[in-house]
C-alpha positions in Angstrom: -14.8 -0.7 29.9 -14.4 1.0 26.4 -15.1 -1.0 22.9 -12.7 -2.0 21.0 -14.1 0.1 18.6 -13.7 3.1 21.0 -10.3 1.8 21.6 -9.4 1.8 17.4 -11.0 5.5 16.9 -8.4 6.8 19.2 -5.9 5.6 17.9 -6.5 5.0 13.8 -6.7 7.7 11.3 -10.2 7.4 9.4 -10.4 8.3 5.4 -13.4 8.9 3.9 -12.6 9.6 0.5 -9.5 8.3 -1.0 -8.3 10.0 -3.7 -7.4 8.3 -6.9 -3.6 9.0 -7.5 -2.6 5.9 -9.6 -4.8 4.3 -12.1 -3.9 0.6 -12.3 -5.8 -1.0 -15.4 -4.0 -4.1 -15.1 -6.2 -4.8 -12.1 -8.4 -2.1 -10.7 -9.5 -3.8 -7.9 -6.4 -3.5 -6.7 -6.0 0.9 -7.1 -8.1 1.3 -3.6 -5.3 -0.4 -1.6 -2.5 1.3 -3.7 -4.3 4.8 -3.4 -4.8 4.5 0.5 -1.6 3.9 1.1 -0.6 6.7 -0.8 -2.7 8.8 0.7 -1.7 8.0 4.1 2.4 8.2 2.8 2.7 4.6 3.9 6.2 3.5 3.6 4.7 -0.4 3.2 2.0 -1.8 1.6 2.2 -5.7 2.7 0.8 -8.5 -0.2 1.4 -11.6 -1.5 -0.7 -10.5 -5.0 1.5 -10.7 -8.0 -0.2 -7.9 -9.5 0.4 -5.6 -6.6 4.2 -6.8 -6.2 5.1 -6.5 -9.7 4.8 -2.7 -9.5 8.1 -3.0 -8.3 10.1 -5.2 -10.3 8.4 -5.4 -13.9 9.7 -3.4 -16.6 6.0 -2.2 -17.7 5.3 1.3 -18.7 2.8 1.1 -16.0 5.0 -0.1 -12.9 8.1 2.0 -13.8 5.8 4.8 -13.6 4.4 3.6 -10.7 8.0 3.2 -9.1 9.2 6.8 -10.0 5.9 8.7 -8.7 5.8 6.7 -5.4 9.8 6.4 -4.8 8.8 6.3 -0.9 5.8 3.4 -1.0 7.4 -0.4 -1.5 5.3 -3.1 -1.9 6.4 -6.1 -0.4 5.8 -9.9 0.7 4.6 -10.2 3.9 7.2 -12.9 5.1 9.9 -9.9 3.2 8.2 -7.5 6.0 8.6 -9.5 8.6 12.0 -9.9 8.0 12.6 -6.1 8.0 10.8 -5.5 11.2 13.0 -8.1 12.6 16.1 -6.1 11.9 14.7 -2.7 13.1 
């Protein structure tokens, strides 16, 4: 019987080294999560923190920016992504 950790390297996509696309000064510790999921052209990245989810609704220099580089990433609520995978 395989690991599970056998199992997960078939099936997940490693990165090493994640590039920095977006610089996020209003809270850096949040940039690695925004830059891997750029990275890996994720269509969601799932959060409840505020910082993270107001990329897409604040009017900030920072998020609007933000919103019109990464048209294609949304950042969203998890009970909001729920509800979407719901209705696919």
């Amino acid at each position: 019987m395989r690991s599970s950790y056998v199992r997960l390297q078939e099936k997940a996509t490693f990165i090493g080294q994640v590039p920095r696309h977006f610089l996020y000064p209003r809270d850096p510790k949040d940039e690695k999560y925004l830059n891997l999921a750029i990275e890996v052209a994720a269509a969601y990245l799932v959060s409840r923190d505020k910082d993270l989810l107001d990329l897409m609704t604040s009017d900030a220099a920072a998020c609007q920016g933000f919103r019109q580089r990464f048209p294609s990433l949304q950042i969203i609520e998890p009970l909001s992504f729920l509800q979407l995978a719901k209705r696919s």
